[in-house]
N, C-alpha and C positions, 0 to 999 in steps of 0.2 A: 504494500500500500504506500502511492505515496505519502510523503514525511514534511517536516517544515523545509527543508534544504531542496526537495523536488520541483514542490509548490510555489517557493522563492526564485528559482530559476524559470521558473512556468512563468512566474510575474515578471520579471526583467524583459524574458522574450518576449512575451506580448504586448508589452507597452510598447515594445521598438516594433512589435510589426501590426499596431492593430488601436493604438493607441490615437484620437484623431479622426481614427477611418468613420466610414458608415457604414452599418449591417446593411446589403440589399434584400439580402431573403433569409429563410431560416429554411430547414429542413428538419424534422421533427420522427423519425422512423419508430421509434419507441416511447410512448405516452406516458408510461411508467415514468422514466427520466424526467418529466416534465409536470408543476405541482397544478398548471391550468388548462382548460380545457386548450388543446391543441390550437386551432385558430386563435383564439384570445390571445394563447400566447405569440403566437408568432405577428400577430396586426400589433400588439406594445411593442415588439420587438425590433421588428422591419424600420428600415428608416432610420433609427437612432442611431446615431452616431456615441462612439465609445470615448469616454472622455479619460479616462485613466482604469488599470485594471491592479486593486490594493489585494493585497492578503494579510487573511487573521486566523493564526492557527495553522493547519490542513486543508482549509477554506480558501476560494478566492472570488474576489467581491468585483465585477465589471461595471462599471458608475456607467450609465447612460447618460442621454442629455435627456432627457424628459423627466429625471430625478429616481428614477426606477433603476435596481440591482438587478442581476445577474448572480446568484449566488453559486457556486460551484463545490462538490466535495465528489472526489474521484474515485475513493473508496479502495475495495481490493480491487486490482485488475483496472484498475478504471487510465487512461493516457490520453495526450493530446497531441494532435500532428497538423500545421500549418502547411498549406501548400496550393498547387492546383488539382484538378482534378486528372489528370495522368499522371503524377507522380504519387499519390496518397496510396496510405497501408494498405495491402489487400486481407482488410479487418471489417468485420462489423461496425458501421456507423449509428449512433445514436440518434446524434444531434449534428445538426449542420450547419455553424454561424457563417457567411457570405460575403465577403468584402471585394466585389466585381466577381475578379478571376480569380481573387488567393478564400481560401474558407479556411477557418479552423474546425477541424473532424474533433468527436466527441466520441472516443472509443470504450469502451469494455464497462459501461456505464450501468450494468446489469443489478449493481448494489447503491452507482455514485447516483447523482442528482446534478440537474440544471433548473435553479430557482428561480423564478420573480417575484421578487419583492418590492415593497416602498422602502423609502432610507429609515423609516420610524422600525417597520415590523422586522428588518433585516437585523439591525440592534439585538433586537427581541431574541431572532431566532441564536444569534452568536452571544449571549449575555453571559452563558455558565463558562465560557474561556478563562482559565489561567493567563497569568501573565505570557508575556512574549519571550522568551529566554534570551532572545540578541539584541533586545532592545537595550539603550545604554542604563536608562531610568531602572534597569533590572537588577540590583545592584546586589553584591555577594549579602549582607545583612536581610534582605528581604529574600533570598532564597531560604537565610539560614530561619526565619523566623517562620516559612512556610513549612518547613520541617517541624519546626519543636515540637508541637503536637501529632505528629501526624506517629502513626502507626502500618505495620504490614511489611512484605518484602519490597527492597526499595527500585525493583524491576518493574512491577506492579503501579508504585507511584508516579514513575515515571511514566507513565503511559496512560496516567489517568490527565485528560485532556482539561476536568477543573485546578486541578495540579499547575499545571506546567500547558500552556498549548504548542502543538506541534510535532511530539514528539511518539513515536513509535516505537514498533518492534526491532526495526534494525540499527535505530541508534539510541535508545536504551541499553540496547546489547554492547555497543561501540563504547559510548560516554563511560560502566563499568567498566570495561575493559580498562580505559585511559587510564581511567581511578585507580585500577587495580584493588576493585572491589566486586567482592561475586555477585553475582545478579540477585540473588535468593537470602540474602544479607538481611535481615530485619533495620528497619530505620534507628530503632532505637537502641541498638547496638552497633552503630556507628559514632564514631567518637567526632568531636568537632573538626580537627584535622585533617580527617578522611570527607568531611562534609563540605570545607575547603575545596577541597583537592575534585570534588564530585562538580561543584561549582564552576570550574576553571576547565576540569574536564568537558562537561557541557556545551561552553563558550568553543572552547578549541573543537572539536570534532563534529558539531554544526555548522562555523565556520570553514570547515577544510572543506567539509562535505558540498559546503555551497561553492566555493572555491573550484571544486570539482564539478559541479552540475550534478552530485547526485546520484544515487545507484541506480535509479530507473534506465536502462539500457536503450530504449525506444528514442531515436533521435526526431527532436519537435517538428524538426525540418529539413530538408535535402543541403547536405552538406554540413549539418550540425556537430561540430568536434567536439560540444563540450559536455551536452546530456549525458548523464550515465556515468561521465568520465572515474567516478568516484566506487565505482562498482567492483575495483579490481584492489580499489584502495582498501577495503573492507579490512579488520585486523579478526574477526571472528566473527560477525554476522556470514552466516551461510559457508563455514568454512568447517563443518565438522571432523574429524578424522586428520585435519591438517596439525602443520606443527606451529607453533606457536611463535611469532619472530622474537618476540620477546625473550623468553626462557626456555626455548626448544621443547614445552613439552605440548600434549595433544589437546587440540578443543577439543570439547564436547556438546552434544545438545542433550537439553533437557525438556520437559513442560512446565511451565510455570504461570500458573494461571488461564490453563488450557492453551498458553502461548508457547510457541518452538522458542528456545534459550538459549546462544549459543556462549559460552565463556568459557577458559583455561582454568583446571580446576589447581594447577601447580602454582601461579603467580596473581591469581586475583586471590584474596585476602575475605 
């Protein structure tokens, strides 16, 4: 599923390729994807022009000129690909936003969603979000106070989205690792130190990851080098059986919380 680092790189590209423009048509293949009756949707849609495209979370928010969102959550499976029509994935289309000749394709959308909203109800729907983790205002004392009380394994808390927004299963798995703390670690058996250290972690390994574009492999557009780039960079998400660059010994996977786990059971703590 994409992550904050996927989603982040999804928003840079499309303000450069979509930002400005005007929707001319929509295409609508799966009504499911879509929270209004199909026409409605697509007569708000058509015509607006895209003034900027923000992200909150896993979310991304597309500002229209008429004051109407565009709400986006990609889900499992869920990807985005700019292009024309002879070059596009030979994948199942969702949704199909239109800008003359180039469309953004709305693929694997079978779990994600494409919303309309107003600026008021959009609020509404993003209210229960945690902080932003790379915002600067996020600052190591407000992490550590969102801890103090908190309870459970600290794998778990990282991936609860009132928690922390943006963060998932494969960098939950990542940010431990940096830490060199085991995913299955109870919070409150983490000393201040290590809670430090989880902090900085977090900062560093969402950064890289955006730096990279991301583990999602699927490139946005023809010619795209930097999508995904970040997929090979992985230190133990999806690396089971491997050796461990750190400390030579083997990751593993677990479940933890009905989630696939991946960490070093030799050098995470």
């Amino acid at each position: 599923m994409p992550e904050l680092p996927e989603m982040e790189n999804y928003r840079r590209l499309l303000n450069q390729k979509i930002a400005g423009k005007t929707i001319s048509q929509v295409q609508i293949n799966r009504e499911k994807s879509v929270n209004l009756n199909p026409t409605l949707f697509i007569n708000s849609v058509t015509n607006q022009k895209v003034m900027t495209v923000n992200r909150r979370g896993k979310h991304l928010l597309f500002h229209l000129e008429n004051g109407q969102v565009l709400l986006l959550h990609l889900m499992l499976g869920g990807w985005m690909y700019f292009g024309k029509e002879d070059d596009k994935p030979e994948r199942t289309i969702q949704v199909r936003l239109s800008f003359g000749k180039h469309h953004v394709y709305f693929i694997g959308l079978r779990l994600g969603y494409l919303h309309l909203y107003n600026e008021q109800d959009v609020k509404k729907e993003l209210s229960s979000l945690g902080p932003e983790p790379l915002e600067p205002q996020f600052t190591l004392q407000d992490f550590l106070k969102l801890l103090s009380d908190r309870r459970g394994k600290i794998k778990t808390k990282l991936l609860d989205q009132e928690f922390i927004a943006g963060i998932g299963n494969c960098y939950s798995d990542e940010i431990c690792y940096h830490a060199g703390i085991k995913t299955k670690r109870s919070i409150e058996d983490i000393g201040e130190p290590e809670r430090n250290q989880l902090y900085q972690s977090m900062k560093h390994v969402l950064l890289d990851a955006l730096k990279h574009g991301g583990y999602m492999e699927n490139p946005f557009f023809q010619g795209d080098n930097l999508t995904g780039g970040y997929n090979n960079l992985c230190l133990v998400y999806d690396r089971e059986g491997e050796n461990c660059n750190r400390c030579g010994g083997t990751i593993i996977k677990e479940m933890i919380s009905s989630r696939k786990t991946y960490f070093c059971p030799n050098c995470q703590k």
